[in-house]
PDBQT receptor file of N, H, CA, C and O in Angstrom, charges set to zero:
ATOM      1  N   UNK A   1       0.852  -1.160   0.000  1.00  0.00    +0.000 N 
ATOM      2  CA  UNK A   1       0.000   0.000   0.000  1.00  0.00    +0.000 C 
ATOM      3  C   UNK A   1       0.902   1.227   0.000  1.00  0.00    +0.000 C 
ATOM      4  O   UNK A   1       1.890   1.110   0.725  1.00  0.00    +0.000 OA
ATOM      5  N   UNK A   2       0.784   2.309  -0.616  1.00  0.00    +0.000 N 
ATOM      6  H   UNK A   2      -0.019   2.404  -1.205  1.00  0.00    +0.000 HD
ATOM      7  CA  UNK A   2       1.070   3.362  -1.251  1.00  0.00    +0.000 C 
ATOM      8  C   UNK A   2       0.443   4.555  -0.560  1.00  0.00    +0.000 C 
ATOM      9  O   UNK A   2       1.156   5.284   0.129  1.00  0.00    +0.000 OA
ATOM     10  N   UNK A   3      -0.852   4.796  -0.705  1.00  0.00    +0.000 N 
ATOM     11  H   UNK A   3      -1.431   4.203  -1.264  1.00  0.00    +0.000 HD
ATOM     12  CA  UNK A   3      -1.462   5.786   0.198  1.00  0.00    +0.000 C 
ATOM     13  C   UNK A   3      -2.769   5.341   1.108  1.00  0.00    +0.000 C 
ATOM     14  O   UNK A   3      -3.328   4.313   0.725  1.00  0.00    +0.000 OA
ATOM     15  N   UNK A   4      -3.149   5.799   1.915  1.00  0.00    +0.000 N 
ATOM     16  H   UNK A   4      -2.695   6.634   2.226  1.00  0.00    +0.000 HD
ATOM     17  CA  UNK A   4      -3.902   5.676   3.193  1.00  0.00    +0.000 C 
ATOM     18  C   UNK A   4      -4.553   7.177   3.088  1.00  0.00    +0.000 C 
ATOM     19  O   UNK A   4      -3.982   8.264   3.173  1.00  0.00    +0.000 OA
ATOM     20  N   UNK A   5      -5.985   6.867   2.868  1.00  0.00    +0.000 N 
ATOM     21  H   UNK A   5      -6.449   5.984   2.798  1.00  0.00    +0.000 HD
ATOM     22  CA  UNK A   5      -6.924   7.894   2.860  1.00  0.00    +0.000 C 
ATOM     23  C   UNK A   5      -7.723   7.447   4.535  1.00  0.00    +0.000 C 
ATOM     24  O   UNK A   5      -8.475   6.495   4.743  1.00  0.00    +0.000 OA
ATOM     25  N   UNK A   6      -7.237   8.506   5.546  1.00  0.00    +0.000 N 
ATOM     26  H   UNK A   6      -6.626   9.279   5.377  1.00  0.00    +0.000 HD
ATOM     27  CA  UNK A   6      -8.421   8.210   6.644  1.00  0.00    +0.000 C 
ATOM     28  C   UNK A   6      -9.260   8.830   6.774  1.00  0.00    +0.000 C 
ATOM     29  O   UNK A   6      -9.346  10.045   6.598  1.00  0.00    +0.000 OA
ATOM     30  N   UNK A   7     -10.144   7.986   7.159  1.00  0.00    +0.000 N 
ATOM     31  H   UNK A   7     -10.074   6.999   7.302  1.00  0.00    +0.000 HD
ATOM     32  CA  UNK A   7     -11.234   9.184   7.082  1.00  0.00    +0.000 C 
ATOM     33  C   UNK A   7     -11.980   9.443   9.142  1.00  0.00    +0.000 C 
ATOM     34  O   UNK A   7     -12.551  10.411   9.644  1.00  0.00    +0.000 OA
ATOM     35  N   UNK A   8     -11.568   8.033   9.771  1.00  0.00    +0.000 N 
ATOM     36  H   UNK A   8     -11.104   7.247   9.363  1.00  0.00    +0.000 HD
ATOM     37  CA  UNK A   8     -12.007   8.351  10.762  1.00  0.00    +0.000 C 
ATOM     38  C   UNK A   8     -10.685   8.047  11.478  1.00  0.00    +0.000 C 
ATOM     39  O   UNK A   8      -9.828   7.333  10.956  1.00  0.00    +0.000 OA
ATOM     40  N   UNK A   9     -10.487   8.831  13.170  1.00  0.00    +0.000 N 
ATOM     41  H   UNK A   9     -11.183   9.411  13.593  1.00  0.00    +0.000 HD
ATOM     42  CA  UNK A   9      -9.587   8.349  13.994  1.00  0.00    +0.000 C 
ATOM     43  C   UNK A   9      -9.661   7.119  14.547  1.00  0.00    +0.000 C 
ATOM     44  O   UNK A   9     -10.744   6.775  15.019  1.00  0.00    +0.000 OA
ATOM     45  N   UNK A  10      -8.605   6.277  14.597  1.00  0.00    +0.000 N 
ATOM     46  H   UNK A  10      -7.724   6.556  14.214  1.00  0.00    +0.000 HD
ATOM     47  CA  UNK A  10      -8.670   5.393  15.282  1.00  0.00    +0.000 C 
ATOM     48  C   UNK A  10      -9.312   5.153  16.777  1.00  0.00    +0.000 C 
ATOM     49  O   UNK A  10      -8.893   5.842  17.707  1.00  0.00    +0.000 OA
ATOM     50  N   UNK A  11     -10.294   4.205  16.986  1.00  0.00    +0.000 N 
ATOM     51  H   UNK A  11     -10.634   3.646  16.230  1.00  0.00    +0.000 HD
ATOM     52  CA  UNK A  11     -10.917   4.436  17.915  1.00  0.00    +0.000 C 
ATOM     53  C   UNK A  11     -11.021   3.329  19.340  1.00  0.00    +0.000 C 
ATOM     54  O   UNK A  11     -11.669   3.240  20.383  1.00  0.00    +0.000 OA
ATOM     55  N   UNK A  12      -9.797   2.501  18.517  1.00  0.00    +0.000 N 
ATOM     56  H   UNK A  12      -9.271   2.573  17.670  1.00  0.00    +0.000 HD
ATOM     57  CA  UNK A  12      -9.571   1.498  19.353  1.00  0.00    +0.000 C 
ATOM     58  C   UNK A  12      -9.402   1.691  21.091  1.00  0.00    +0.000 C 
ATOM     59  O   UNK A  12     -10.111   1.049  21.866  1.00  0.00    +0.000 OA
ATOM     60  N   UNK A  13      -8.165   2.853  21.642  1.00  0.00    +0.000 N 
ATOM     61  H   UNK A  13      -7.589   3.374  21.013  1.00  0.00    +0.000 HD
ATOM     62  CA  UNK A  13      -8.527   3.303  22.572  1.00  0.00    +0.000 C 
ATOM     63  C   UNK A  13      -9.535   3.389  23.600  1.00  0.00    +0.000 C 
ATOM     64  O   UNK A  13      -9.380   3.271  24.815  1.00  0.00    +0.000 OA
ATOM     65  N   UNK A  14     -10.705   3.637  22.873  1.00  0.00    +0.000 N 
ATOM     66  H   UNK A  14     -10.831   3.733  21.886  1.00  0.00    +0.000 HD
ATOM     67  CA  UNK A  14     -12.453   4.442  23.629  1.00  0.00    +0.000 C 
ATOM     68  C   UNK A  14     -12.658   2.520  23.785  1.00  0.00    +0.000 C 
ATOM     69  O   UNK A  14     -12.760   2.408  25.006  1.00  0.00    +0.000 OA
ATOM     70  N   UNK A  15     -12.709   1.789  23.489  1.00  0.00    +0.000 N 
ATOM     71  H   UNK A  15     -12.626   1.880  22.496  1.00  0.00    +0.000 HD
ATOM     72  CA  UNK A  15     -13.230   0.369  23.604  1.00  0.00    +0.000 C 
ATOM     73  C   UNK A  15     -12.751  -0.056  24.959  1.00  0.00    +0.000 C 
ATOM     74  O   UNK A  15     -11.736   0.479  25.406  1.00  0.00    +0.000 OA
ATOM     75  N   UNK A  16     -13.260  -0.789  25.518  1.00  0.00    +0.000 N 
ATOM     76  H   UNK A  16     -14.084  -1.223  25.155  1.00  0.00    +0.000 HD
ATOM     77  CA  UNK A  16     -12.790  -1.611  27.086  1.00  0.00    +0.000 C 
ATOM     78  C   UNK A  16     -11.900  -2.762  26.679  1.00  0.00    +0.000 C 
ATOM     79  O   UNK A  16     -11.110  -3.364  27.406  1.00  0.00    +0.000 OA
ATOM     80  N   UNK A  17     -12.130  -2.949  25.529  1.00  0.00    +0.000 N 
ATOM     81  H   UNK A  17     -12.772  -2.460  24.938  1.00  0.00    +0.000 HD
ATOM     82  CA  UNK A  17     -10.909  -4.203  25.040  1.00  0.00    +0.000 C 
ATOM     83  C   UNK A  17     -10.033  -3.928  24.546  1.00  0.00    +0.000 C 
ATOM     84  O   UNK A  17      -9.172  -4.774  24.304  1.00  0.00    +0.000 OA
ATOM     85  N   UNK A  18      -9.876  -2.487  24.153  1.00  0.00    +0.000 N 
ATOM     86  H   UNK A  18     -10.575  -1.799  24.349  1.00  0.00    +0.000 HD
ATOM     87  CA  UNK A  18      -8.880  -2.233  22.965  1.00  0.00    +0.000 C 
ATOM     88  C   UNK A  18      -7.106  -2.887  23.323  1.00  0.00    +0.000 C 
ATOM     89  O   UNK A  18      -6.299  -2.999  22.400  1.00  0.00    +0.000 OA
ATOM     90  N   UNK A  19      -6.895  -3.102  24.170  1.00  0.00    +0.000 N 
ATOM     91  H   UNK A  19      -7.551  -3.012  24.920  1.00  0.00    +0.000 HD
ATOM     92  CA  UNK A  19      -5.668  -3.909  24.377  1.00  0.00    +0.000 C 
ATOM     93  C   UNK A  19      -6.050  -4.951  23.474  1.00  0.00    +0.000 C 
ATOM     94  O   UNK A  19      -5.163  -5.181  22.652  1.00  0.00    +0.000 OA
ATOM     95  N   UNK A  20      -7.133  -5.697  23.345  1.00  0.00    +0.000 N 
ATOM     96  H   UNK A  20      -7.854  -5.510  24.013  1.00  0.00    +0.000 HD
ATOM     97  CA  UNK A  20      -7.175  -7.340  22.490  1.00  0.00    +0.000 C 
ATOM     98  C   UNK A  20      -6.819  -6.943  21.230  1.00  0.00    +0.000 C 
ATOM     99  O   UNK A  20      -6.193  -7.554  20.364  1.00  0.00    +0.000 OA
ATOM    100  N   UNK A  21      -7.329  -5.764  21.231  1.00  0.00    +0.000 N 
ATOM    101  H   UNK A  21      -7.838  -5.267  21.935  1.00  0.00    +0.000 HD
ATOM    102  CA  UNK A  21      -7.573  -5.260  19.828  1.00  0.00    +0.000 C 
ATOM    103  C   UNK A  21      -6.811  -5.115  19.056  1.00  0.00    +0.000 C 
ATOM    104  O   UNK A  21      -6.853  -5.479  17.881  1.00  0.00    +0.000 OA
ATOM    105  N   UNK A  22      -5.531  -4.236  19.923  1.00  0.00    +0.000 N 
ATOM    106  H   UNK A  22      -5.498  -3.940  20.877  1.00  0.00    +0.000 HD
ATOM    107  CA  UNK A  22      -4.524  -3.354  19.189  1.00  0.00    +0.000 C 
ATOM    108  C   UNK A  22      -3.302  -4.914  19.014  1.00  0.00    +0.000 C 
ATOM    109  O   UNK A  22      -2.333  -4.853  18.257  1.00  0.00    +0.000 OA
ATOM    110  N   UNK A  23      -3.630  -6.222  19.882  1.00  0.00    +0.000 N 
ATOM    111  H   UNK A  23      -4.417  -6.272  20.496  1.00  0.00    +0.000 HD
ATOM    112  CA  UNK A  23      -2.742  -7.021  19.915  1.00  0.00    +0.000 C 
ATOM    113  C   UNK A  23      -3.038  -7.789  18.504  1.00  0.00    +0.000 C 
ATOM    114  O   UNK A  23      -2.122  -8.201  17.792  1.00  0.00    +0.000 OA
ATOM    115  N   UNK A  24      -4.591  -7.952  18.139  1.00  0.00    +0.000 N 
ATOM    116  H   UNK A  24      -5.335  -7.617  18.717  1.00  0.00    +0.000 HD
ATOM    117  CA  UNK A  24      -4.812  -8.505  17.024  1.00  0.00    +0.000 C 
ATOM    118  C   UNK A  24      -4.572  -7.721  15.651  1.00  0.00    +0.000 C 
ATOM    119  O   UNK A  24      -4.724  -8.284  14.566  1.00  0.00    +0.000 OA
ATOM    120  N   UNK A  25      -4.137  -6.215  15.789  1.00  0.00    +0.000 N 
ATOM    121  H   UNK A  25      -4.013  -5.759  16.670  1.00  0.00    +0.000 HD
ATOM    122  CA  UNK A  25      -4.560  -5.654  14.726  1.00  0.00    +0.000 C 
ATOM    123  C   UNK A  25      -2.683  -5.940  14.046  1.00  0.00    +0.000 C 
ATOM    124  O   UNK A  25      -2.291  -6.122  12.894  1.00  0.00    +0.000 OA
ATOM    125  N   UNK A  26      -1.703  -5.843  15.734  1.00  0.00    +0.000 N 
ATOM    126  H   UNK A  26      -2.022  -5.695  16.671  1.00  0.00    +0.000 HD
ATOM    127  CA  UNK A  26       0.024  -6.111  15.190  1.00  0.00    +0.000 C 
ATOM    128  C   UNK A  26       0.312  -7.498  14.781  1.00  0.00    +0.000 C 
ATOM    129  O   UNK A  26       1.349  -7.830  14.207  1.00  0.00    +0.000 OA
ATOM    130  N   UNK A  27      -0.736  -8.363  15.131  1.00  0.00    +0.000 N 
ATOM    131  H   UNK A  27      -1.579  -8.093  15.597  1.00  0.00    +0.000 HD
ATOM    132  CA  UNK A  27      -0.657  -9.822  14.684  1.00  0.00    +0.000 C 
ATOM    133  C   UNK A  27      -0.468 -10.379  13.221  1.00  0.00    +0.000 C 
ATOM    134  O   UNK A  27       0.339 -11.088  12.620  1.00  0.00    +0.000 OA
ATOM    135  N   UNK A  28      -1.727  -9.631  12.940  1.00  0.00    +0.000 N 
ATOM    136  H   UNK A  28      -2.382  -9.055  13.428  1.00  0.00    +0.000 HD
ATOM    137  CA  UNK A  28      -2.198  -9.144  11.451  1.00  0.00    +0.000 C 
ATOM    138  C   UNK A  28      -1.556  -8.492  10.713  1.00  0.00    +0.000 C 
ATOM    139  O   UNK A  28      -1.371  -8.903   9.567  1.00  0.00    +0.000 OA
ATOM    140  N   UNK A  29      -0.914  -7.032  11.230  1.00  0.00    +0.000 N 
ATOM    141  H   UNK A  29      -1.064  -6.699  12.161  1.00  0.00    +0.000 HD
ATOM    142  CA  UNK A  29       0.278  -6.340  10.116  1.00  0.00    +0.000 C 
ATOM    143  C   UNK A  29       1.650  -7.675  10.010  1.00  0.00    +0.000 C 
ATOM    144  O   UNK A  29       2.092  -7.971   8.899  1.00  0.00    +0.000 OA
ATOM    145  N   UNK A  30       2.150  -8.314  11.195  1.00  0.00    +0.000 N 
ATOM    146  H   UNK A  30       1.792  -8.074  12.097  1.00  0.00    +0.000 HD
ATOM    147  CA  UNK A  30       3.382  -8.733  11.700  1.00  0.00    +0.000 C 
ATOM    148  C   UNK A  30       3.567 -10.181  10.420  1.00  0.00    +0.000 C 
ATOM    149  O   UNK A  30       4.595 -10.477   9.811  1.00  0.00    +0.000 OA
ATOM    150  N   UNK A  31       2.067 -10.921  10.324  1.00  0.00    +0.000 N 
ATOM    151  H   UNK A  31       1.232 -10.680  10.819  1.00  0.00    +0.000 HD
ATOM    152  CA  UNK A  31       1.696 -11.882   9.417  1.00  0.00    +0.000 C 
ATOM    153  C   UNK A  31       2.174 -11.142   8.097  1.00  0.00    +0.000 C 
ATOM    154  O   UNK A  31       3.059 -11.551   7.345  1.00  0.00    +0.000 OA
ATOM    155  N   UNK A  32       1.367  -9.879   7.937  1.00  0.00    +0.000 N 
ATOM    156  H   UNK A  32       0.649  -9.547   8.548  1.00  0.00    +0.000 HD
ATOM    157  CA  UNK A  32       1.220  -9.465   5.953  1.00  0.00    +0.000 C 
ATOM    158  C   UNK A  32       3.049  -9.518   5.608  1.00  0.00    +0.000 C 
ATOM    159  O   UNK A  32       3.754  -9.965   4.704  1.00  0.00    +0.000 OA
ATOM    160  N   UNK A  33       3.221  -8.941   6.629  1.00  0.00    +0.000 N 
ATOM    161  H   UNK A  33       2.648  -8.578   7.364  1.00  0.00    +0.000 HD
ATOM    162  CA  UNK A  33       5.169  -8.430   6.506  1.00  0.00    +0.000 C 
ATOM    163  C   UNK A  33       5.636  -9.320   6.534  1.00  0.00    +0.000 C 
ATOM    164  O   UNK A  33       6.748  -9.264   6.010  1.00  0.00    +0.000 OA
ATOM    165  N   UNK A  34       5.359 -10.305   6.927  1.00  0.00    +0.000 N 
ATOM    166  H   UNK A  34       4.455 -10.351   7.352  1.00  0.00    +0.000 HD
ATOM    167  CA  UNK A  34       6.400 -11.902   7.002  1.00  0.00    +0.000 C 
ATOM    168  C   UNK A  34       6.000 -13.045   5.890  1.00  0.00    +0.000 C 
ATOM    169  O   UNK A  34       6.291 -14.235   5.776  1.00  0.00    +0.000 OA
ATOM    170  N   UNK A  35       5.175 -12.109   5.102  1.00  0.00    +0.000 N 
ATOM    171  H   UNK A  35       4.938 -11.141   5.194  1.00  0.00    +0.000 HD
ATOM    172  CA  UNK A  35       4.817 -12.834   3.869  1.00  0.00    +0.000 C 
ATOM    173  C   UNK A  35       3.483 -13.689   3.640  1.00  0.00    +0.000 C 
ATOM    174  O   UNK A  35       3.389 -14.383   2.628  1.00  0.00    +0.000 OA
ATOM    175  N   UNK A  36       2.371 -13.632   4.659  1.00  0.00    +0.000 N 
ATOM    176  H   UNK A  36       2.447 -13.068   5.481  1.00  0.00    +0.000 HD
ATOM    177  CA  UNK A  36       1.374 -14.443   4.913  1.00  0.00    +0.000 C 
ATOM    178  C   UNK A  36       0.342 -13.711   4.566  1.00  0.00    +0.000 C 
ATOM    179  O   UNK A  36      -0.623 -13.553   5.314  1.00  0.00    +0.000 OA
ATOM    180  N   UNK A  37       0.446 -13.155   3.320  1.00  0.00    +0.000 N 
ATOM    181  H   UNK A  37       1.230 -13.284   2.712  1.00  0.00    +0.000 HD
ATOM    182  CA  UNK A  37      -0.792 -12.405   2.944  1.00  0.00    +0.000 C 
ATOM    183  C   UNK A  37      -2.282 -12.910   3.439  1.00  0.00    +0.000 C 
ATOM    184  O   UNK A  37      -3.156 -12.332   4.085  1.00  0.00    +0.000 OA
ATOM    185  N   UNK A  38      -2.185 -14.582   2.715  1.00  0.00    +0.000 N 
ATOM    186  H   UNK A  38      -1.475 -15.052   2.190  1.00  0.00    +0.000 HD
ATOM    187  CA  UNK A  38      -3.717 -14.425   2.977  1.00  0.00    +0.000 C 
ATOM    188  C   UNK A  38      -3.894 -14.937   4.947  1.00  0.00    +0.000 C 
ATOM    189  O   UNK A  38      -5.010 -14.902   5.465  1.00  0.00    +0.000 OA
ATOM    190  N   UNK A  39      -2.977 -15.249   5.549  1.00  0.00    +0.000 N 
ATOM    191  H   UNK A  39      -2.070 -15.278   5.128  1.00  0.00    +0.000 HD
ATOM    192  CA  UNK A  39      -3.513 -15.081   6.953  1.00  0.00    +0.000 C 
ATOM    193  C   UNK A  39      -3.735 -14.064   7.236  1.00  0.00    +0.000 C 
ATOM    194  O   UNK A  39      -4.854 -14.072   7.749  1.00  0.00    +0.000 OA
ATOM    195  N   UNK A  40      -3.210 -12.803   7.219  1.00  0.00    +0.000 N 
ATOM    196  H   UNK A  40      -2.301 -12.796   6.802  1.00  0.00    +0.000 HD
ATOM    197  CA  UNK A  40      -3.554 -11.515   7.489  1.00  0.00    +0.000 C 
ATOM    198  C   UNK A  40      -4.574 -11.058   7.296  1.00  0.00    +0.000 C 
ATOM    199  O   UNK A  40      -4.786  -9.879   7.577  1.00  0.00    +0.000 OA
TER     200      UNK A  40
């Protein structure tokens, strides 16, 4: 990916889980980068 249009702030924070959250979301980048597209 090249450019990133946001349109809303991240809102993970405001959630009572957002720790699960933010752990699943580096899981997911950590997979695409290590070559596991489609697990990601």
């Amino acid at each position: 990916m090249r450019t990133l249009v946001a349109h809303e702030p991240p809102l993970q924070r405001m959630l009572d889980d957002h720790q699960k959250l933010e752990d699943s979301t580096e899981n997911m980048i950590a997979a695409y980068l290590a070559g596991d597209v489609r697990g990601a």
